[in-house]
Every structure is written in structure tokens, then in C-alpha cells.
N, CA and C atoms as a LAMMPS dump frame, in Angstrom:
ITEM: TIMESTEP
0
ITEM: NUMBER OF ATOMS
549
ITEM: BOX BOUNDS ff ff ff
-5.0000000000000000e+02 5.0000000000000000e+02
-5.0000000000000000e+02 5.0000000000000000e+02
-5.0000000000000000e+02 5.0000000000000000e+02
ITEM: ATOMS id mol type element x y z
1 1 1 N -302.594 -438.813 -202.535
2 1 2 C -302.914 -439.33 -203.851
3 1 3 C -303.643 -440.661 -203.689
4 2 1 N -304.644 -440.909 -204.511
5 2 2 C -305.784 -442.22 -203.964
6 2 3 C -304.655 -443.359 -204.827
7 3 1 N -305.399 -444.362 -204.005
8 3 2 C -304.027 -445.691 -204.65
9 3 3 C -305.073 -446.207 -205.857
10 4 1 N -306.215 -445.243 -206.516
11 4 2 C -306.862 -446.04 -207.814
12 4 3 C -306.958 -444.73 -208.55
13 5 1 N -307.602 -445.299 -209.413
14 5 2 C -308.222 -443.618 -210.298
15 5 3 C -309.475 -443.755 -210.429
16 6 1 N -309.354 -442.112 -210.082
17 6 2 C -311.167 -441.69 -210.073
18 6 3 C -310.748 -440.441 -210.895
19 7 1 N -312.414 -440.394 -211.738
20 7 2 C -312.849 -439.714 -212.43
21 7 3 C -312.412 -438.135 -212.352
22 8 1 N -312.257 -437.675 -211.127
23 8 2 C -312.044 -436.258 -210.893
24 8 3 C -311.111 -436.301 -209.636
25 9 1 N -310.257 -435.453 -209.541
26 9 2 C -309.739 -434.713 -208.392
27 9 3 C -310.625 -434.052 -206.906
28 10 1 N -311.719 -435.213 -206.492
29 10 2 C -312.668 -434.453 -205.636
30 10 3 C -312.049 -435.143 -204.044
31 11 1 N -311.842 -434.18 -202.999
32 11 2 C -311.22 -434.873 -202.222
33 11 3 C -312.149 -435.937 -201.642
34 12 1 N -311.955 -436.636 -200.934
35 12 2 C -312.669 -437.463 -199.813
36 12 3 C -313.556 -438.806 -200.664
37 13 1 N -314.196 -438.898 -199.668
38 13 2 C -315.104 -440.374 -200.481
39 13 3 C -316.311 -439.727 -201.488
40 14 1 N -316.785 -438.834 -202.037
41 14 2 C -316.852 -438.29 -202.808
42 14 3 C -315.989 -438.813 -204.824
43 15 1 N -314.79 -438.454 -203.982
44 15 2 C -314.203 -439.001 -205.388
45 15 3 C -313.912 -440.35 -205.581
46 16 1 N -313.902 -441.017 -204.627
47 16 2 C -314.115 -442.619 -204.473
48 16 3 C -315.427 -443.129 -204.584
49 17 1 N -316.322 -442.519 -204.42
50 17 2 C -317.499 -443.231 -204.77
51 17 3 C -318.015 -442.57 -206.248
52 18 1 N -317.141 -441.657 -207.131
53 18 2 C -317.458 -441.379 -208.687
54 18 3 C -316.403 -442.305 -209.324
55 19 1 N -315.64 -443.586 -208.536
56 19 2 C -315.138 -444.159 -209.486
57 19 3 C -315.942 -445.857 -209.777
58 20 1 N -316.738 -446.022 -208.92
59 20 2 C -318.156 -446.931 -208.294
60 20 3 C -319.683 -446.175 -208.547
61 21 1 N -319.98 -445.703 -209.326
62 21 2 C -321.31 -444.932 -208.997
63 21 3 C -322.267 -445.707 -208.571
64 22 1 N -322.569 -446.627 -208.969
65 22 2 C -323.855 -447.634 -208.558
66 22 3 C -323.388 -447.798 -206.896
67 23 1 N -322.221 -448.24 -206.711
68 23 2 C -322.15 -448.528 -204.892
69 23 3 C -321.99 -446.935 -204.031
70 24 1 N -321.605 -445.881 -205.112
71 24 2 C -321.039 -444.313 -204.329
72 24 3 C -322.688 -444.032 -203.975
73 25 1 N -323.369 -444.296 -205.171
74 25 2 C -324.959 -444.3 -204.703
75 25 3 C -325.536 -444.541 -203.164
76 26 1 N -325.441 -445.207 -203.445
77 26 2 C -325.887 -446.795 -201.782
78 26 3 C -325.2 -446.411 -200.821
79 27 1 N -323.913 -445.93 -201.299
80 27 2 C -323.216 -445.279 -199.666
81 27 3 C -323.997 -444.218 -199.934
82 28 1 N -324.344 -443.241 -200.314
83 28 2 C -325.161 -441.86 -200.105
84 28 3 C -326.118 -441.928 -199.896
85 29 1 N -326.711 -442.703 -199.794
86 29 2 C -328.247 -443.058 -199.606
87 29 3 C -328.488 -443.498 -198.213
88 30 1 N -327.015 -444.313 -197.982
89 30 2 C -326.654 -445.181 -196.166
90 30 3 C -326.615 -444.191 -195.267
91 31 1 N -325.317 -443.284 -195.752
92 31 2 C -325.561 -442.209 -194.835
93 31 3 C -326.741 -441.158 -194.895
94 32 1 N -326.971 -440.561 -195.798
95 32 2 C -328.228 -439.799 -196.07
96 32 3 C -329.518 -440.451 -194.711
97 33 1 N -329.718 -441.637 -194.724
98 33 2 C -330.423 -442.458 -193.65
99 33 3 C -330.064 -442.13 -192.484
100 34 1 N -328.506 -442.69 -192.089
101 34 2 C -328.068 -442.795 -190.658
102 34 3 C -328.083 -441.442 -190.243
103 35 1 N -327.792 -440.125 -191.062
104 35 2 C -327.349 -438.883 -190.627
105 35 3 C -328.102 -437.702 -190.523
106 36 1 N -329.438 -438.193 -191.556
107 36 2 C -331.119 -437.37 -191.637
108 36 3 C -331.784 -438.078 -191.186
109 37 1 N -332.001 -439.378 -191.125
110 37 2 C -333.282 -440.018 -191.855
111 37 3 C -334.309 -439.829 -190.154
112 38 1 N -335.098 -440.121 -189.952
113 38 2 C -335.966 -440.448 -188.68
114 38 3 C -335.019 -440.657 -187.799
115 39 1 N -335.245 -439.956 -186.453
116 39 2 C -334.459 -440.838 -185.657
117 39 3 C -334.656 -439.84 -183.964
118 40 1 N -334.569 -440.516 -182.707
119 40 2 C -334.787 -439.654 -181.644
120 40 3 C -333.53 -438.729 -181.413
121 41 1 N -332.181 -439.083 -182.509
122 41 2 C -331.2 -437.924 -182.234
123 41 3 C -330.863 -437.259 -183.032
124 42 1 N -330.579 -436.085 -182.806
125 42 2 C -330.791 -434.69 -183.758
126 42 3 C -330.247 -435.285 -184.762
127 43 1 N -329.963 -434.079 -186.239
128 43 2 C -329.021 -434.214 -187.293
129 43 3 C -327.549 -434.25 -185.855
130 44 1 N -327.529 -432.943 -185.271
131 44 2 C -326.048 -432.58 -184.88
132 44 3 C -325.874 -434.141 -184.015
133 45 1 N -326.48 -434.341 -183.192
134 45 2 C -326.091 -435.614 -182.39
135 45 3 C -325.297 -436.907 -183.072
136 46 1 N -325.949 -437.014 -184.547
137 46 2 C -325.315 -437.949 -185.042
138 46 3 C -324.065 -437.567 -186.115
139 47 1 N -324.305 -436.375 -186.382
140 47 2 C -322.451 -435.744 -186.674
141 47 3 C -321.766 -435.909 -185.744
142 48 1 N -321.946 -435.835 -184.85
143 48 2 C -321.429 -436.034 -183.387
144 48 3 C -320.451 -437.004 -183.299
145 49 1 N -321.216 -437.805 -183.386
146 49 2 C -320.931 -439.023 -183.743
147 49 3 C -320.055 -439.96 -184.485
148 50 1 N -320.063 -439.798 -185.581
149 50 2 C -319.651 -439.681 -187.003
150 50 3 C -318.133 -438.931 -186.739
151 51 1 N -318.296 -437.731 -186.083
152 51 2 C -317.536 -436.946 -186.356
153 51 3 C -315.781 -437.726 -184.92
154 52 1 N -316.436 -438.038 -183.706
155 52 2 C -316.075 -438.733 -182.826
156 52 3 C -315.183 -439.727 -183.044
157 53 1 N -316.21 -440.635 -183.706
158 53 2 C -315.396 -442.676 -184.694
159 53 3 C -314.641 -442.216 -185.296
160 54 1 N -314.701 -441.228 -186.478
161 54 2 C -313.705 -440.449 -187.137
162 54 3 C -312.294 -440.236 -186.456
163 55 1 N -312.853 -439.402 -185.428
164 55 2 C -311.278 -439.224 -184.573
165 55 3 C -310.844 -439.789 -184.483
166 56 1 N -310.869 -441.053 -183.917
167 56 2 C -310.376 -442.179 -183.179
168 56 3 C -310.388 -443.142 -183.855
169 57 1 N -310.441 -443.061 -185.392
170 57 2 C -309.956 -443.757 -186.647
171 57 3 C -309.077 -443.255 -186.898
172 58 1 N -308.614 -442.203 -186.421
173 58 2 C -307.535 -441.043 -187.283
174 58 3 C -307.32 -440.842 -188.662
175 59 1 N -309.226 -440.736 -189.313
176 59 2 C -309.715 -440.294 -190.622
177 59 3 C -309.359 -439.107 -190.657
178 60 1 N -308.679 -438.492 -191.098
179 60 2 C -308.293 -436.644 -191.545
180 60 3 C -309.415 -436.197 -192.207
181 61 1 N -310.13 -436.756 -192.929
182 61 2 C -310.93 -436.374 -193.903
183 61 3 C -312.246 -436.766 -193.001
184 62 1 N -312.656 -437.456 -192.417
185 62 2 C -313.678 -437.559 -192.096
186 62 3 C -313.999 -436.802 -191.079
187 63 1 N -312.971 -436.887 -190.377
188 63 2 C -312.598 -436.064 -188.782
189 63 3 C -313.177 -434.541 -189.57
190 64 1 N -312.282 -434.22 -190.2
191 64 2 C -312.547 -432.493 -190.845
192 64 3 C -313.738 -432.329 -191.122
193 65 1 N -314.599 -432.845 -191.923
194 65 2 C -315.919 -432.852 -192.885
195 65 3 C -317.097 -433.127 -191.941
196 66 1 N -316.766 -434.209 -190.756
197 66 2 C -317.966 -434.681 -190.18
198 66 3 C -317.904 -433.425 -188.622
199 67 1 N -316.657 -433.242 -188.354
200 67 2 C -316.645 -432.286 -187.583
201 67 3 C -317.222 -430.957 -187.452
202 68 1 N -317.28 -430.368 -188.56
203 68 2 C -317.105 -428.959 -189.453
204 68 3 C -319.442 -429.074 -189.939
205 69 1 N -319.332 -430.673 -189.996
206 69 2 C -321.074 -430.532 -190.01
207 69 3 C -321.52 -430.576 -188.867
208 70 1 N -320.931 -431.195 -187.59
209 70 2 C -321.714 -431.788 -186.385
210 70 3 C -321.706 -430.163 -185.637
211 71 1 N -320.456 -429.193 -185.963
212 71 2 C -320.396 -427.929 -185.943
213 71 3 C -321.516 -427.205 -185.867
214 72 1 N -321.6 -427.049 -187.266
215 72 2 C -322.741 -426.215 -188.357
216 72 3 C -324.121 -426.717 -187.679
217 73 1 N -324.698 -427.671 -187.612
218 73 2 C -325.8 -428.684 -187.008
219 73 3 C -326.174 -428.203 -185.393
220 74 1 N -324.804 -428.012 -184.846
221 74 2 C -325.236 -427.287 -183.417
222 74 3 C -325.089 -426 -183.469
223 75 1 N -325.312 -425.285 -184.229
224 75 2 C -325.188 -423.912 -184.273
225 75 3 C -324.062 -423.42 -184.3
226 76 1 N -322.974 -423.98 -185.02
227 76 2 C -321.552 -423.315 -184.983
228 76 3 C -320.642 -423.411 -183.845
229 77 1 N -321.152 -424.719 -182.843
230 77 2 C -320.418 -424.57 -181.892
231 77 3 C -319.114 -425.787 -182.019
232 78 1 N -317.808 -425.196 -182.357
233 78 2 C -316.883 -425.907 -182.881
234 78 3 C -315.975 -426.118 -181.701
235 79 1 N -316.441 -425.712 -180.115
236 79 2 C -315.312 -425.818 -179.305
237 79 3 C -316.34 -427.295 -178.396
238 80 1 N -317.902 -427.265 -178.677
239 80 2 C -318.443 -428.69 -178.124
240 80 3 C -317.895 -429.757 -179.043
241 81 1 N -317.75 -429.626 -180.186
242 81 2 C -317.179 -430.785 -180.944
243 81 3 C -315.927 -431.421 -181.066
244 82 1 N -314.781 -430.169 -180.379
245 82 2 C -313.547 -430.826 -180.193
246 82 3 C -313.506 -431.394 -178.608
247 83 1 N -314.374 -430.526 -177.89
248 83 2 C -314.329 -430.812 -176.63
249 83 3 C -314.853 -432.601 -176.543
250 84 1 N -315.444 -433.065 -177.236
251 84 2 C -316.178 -434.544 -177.246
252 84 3 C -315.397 -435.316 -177.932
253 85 1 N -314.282 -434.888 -178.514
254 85 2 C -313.328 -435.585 -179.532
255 85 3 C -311.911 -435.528 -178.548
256 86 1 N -311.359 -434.878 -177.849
257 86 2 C -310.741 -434.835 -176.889
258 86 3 C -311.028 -435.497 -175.476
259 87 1 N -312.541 -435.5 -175.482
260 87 2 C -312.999 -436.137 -173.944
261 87 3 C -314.357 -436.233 -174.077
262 88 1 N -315.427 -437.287 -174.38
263 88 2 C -316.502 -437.21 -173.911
264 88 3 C -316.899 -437.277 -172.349
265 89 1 N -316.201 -438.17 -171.76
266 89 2 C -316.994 -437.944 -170.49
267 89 3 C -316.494 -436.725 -169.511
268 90 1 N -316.269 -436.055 -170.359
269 90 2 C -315.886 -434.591 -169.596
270 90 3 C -316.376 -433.353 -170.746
271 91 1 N -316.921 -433.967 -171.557
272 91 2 C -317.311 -432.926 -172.71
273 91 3 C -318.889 -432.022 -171.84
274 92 1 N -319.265 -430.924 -172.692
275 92 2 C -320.536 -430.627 -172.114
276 92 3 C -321.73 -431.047 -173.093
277 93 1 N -321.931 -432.527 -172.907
278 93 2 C -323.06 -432.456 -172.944
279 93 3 C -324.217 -433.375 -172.038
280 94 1 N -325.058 -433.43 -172.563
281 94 2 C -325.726 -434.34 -171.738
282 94 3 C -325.512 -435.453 -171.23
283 95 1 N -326.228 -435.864 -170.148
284 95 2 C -325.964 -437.108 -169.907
285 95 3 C -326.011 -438.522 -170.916
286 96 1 N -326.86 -438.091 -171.106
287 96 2 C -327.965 -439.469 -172.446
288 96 3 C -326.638 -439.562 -173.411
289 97 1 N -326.363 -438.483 -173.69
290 97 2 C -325.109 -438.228 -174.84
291 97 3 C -323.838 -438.462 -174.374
292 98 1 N -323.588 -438.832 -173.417
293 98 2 C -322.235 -439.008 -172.914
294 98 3 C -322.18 -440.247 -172.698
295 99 1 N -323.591 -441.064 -172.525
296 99 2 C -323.362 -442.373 -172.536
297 99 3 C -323.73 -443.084 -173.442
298 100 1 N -324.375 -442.49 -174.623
299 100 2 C -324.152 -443.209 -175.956
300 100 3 C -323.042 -442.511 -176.898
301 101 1 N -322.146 -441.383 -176.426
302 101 2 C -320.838 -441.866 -176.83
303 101 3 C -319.675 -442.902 -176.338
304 102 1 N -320.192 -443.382 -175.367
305 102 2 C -319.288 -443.808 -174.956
306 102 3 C -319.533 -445.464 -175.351
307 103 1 N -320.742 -445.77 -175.729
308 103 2 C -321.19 -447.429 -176.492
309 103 3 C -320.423 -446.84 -177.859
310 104 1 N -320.575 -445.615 -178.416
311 104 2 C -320.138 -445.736 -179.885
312 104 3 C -318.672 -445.696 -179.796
313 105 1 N -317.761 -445.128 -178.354
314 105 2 C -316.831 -445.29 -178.274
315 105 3 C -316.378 -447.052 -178.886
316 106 1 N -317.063 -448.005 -177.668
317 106 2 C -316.597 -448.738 -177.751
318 106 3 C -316.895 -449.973 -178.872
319 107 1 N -317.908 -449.276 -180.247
320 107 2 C -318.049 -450.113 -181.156
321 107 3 C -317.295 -449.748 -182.087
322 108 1 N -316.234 -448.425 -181.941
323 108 2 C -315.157 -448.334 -182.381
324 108 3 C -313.862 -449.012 -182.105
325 109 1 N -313.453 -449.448 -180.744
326 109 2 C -312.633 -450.035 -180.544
327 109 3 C -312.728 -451.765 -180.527
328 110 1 N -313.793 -451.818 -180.365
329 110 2 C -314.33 -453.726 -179.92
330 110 3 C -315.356 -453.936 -179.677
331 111 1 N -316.547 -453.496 -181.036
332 111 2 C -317.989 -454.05 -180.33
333 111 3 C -318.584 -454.464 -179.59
334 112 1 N -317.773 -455.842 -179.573
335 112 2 C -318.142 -456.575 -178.369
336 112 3 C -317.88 -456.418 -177.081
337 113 1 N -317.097 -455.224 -176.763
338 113 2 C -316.985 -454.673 -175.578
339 113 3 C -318.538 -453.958 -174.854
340 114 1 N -319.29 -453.801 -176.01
341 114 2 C -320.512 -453.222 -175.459
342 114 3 C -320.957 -454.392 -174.531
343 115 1 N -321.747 -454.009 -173.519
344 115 2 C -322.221 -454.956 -172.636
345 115 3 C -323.772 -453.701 -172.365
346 116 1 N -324.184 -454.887 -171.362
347 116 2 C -325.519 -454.868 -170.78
348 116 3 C -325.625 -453.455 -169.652
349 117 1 N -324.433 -453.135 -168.853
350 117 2 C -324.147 -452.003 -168.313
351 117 3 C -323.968 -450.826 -169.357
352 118 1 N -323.574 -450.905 -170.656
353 118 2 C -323.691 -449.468 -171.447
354 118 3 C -324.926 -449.518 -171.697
355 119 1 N -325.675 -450.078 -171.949
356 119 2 C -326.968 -450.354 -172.607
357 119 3 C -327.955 -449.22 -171.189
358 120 1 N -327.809 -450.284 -169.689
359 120 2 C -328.59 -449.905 -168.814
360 120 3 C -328.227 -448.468 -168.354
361 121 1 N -326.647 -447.328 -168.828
362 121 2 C -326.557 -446.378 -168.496
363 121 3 C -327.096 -445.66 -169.35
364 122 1 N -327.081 -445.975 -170.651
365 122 2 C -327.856 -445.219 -171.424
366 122 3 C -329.418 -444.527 -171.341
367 123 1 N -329.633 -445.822 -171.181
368 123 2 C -331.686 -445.773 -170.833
369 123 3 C -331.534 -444.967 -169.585
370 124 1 N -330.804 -445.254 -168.624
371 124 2 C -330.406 -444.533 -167.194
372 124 3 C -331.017 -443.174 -167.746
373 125 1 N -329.978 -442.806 -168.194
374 125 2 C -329.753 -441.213 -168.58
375 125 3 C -330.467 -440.747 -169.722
376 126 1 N -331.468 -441.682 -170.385
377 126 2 C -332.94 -440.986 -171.191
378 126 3 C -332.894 -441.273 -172.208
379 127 1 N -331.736 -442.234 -172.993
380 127 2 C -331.989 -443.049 -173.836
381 127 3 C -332.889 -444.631 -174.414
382 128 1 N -333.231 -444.139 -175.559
383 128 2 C -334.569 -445.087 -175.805
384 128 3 C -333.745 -446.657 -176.412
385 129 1 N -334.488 -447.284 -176.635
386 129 2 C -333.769 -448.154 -177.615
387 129 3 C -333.141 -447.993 -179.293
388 130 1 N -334.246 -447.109 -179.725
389 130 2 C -334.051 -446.35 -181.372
390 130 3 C -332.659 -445.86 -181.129
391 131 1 N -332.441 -445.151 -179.902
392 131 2 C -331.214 -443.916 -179.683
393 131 3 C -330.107 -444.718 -179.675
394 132 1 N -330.199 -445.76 -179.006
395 132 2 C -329.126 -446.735 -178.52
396 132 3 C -328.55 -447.744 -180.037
397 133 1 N -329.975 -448.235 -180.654
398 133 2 C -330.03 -448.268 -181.906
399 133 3 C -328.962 -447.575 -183.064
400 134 1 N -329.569 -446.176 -182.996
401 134 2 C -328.727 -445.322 -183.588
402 134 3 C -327.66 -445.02 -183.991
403 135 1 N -327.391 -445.347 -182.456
404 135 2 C -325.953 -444.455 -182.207
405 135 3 C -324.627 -445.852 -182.358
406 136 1 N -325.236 -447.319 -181.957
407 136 2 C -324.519 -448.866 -182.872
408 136 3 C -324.401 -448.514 -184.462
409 137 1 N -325.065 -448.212 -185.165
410 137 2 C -325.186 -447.981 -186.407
411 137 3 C -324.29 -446.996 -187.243
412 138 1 N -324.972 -445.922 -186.618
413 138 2 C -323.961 -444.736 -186.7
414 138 3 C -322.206 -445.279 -186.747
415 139 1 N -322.095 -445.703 -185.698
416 139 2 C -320.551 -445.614 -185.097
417 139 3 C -320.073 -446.703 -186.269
418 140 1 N -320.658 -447.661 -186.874
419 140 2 C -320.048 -448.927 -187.243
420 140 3 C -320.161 -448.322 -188.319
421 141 1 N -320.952 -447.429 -188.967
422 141 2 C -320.82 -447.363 -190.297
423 141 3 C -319.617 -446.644 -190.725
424 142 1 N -319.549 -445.361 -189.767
425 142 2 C -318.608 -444.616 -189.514
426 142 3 C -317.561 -445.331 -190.021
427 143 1 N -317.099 -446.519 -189.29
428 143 2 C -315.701 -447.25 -188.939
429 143 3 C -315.75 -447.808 -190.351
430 144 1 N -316.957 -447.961 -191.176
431 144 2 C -316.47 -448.706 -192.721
432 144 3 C -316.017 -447.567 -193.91
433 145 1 N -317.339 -446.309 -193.513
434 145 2 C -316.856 -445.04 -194.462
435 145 3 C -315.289 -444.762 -194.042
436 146 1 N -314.782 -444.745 -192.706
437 146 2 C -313.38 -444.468 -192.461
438 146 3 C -312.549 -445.288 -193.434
439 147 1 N -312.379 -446.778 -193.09
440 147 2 C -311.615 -447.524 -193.548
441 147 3 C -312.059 -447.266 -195.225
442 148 1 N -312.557 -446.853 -195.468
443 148 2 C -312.833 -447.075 -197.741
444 148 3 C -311.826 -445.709 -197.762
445 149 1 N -312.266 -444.89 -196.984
446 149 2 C -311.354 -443.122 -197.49
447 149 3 C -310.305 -443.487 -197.036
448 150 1 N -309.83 -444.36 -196.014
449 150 2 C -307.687 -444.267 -195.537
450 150 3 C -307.774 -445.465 -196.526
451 151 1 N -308.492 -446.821 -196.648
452 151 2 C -307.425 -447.797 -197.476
453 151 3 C -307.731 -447.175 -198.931
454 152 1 N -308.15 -446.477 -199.374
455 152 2 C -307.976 -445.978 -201.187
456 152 3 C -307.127 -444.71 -201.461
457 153 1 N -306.643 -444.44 -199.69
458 153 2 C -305.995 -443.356 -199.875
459 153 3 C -306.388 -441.921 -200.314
460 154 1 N -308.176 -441.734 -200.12
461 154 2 C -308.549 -440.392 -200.512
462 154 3 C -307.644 -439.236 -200.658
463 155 1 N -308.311 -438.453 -201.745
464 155 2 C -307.512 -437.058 -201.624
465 155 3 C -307.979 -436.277 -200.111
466 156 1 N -307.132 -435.821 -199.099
467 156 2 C -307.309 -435.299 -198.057
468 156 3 C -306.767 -433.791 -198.044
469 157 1 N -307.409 -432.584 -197.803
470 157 2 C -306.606 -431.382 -198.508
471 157 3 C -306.715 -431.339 -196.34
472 158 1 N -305.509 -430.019 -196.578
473 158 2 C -304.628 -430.158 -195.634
474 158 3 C -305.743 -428.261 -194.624
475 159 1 N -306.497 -427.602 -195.975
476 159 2 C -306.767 -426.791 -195.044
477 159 3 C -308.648 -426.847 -195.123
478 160 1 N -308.303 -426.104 -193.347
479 160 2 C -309.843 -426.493 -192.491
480 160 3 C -310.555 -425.692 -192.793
481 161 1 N -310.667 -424.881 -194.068
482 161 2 C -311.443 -424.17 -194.068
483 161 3 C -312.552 -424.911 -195.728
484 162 1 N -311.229 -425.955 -196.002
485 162 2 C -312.232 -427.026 -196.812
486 162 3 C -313.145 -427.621 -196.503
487 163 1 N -312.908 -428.296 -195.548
488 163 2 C -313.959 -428.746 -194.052
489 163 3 C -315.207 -427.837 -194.133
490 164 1 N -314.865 -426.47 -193.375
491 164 2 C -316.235 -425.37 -192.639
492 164 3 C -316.341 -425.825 -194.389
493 165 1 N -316.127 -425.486 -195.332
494 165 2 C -317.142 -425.694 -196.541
495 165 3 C -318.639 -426.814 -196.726
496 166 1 N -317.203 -428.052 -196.245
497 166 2 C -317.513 -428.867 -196.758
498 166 3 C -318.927 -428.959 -195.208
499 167 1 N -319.016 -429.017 -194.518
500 167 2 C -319.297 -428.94 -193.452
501 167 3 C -320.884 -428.181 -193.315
502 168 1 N -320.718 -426.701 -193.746
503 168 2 C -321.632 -426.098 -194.216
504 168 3 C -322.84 -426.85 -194.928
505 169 1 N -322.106 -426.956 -196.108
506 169 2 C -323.023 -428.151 -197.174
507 169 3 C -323.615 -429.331 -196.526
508 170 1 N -322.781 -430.342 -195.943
509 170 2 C -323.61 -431.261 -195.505
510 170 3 C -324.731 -430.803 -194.429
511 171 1 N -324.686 -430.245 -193.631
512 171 2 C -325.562 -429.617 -192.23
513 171 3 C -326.592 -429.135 -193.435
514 172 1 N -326.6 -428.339 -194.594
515 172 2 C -327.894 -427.497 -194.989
516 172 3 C -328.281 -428.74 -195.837
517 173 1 N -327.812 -429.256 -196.79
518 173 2 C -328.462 -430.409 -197.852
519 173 3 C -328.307 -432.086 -197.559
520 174 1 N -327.154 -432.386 -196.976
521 174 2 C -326.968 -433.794 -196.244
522 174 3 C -325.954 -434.27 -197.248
523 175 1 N -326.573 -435.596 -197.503
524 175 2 C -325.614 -436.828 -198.326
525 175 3 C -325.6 -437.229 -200.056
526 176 1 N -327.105 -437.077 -200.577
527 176 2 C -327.696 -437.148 -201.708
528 176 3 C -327.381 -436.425 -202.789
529 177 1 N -326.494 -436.994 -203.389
530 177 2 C -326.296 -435.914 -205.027
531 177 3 C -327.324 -435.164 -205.357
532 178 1 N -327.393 -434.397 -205.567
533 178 2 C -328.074 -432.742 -205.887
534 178 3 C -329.299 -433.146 -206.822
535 179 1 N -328.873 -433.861 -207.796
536 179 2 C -330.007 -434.594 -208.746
537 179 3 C -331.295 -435.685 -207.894
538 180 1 N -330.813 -436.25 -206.997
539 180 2 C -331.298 -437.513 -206.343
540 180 3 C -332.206 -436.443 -205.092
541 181 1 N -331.469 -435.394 -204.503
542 181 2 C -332.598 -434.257 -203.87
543 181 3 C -333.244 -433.293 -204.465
544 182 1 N -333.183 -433.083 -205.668
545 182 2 C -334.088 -432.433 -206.083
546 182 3 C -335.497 -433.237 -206.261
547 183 1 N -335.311 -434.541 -207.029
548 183 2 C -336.059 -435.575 -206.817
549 183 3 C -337.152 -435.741 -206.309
């Protein structure tokens, strides 16, 4: 049960940002950016992502939703996405990707833990600066969308097949209220 009232019964930040529309806006528009917009890493790379900080926020709701897209985004592959949420540096993926999860690891736990060695393994392994870019951005925003859905107490529904929904949807249309993409 959210600790305010919103307009509708919609789970997740969704129904927290219809009780703010002018700021639920600006967050949809933030992510819509970080999660489509230009960038040298796929849509799925940065669900990835998203979906990762999530974990290790122990967002239920974000974990489910961002998981269930970073899914959908790689072609339905839902055992690479737990596998990177359980273990990146043993997950299968690339190199480049294993070492810019592991900077977004640590701008989840202590930014400032990033140093000059994540930076130089990254580029190592075929990351650009945009990517490296990215994937700082990504992770931090992550860590603020987390904290708005646990401190308001989002509605979090308990089955995963709300998620593959919800999941579905974001991977085919993204972040942007339906009105704002038709646009």
C-alpha cells in the first residue's frame, strides 16, 4: 500500500508519478532518454542495467519490470538476465559488458568507488567513453527511480507474469505516455 494517495491503483512508479504529473512527466521523459534515446548500448544493454541496480536495491518492482524488459529486448532471454543479477562477472556476456557492469555495480554501492582502473578496463574491453558515460547515468538514475518506488511504498503485485506484461510493453513502446508517443 503506497504511504500517499494516488489517483489510481496502478502498481509501480507509474502510479506515483499520476499523483505528480508535471514531475511523473520528466521522469518519463528521463528514462525514455537513458533507456531509448541515442546511445552505443543497445535498448537490452541498458535494461540490463536498470534491471541489475534494481537488484541490488532490492526494488521488487523494478527488479520485475526492468528485468522482464531487458528480457524481451534480448530476445526473451530471461536466464542471461538472472544470470547477470546473480553474477556478472561470471554471467555470459561480453567482455565490454562485464566491465561496465561492474562500474554500474559500483555506482550502486559507492560512486566514488569508481576509479581510473574501471574506467581503463572498460575501454580495455571496447568501451567508448559515451558507453562508460551511459552506463554512470543509467545506474544512478536507476538508484533514484528505486528509492521514489520503496520510499512511497509503491503498489508491488506479487505475480511475474505482471512483469513479462509489464516488460513486454516497455521493450515494444518504452517510457512515454501513449499520448506524448503518438506525438
Amino acid at each position: 500500500m503506497p504511504h500517499i494517495e494516488i489517483p489510481a491503483p496502478v502498481p509501480g512508479i507509474r502510479g506515483l508519478m499520476a499523483s505528480k504529473p508535471a514531475s511523473g512527466r520528466r521522469l518519463s521523459e528521463l528514462a525514455e532518454q537513458l533507456l531509448r534515446g541515442e546511445s552505443p548500448l543497445s535498448v537490452g544493454e541498458r535494461e540490463l542495467i536498470a534491471a541489475f541496480v534494481s537488484s541490488r536495491n532490492q526494488t521488487r518492482y523494478c527488479t520485475g519490470s526492468h528485468t522482464a524488459a531487458a528480457a524481451h529486448a534480448l530476445g526473451g532471454d530471461y536466464e542471461l538476465v538472472e544470470a547477470v543479477k546473480r553474477d556478472p562477472a561470471s554471467a555470459p556476456v561480453s567482455e565490454r559488458m562485464r566491465a561496465l557492469l561492474a562500474i554500474a555495480g559500483k555506482v550502486q554501492g559507492d560512486a566514488r568507488e569508481v576509479g581510473a582502473e574501471d574506467v581503463a578496463a572498460a575501454r580495455a574491453a571496447g568501451a567508448d567513453d559515451e558507453a562508460i558515460h551511459d552506463t554512470v547515468l543509467v545506474a544512478a538514475a536507476f538508484c533514484m527511480f528505486n528509492r521514489y518506488v520503496d520510499g512511497l511504498g509503491a503498489i508491488t503485485p506479487d505475480d511475474p507474469a505482471v512483469y513479462d506484461e509489464i516488460g513486454v510493453f516497455l521493450a515494444a513502446h518504452g517510457y512515454l505516455p501513449p499520448v506524448e508517443r503518438a506525438a
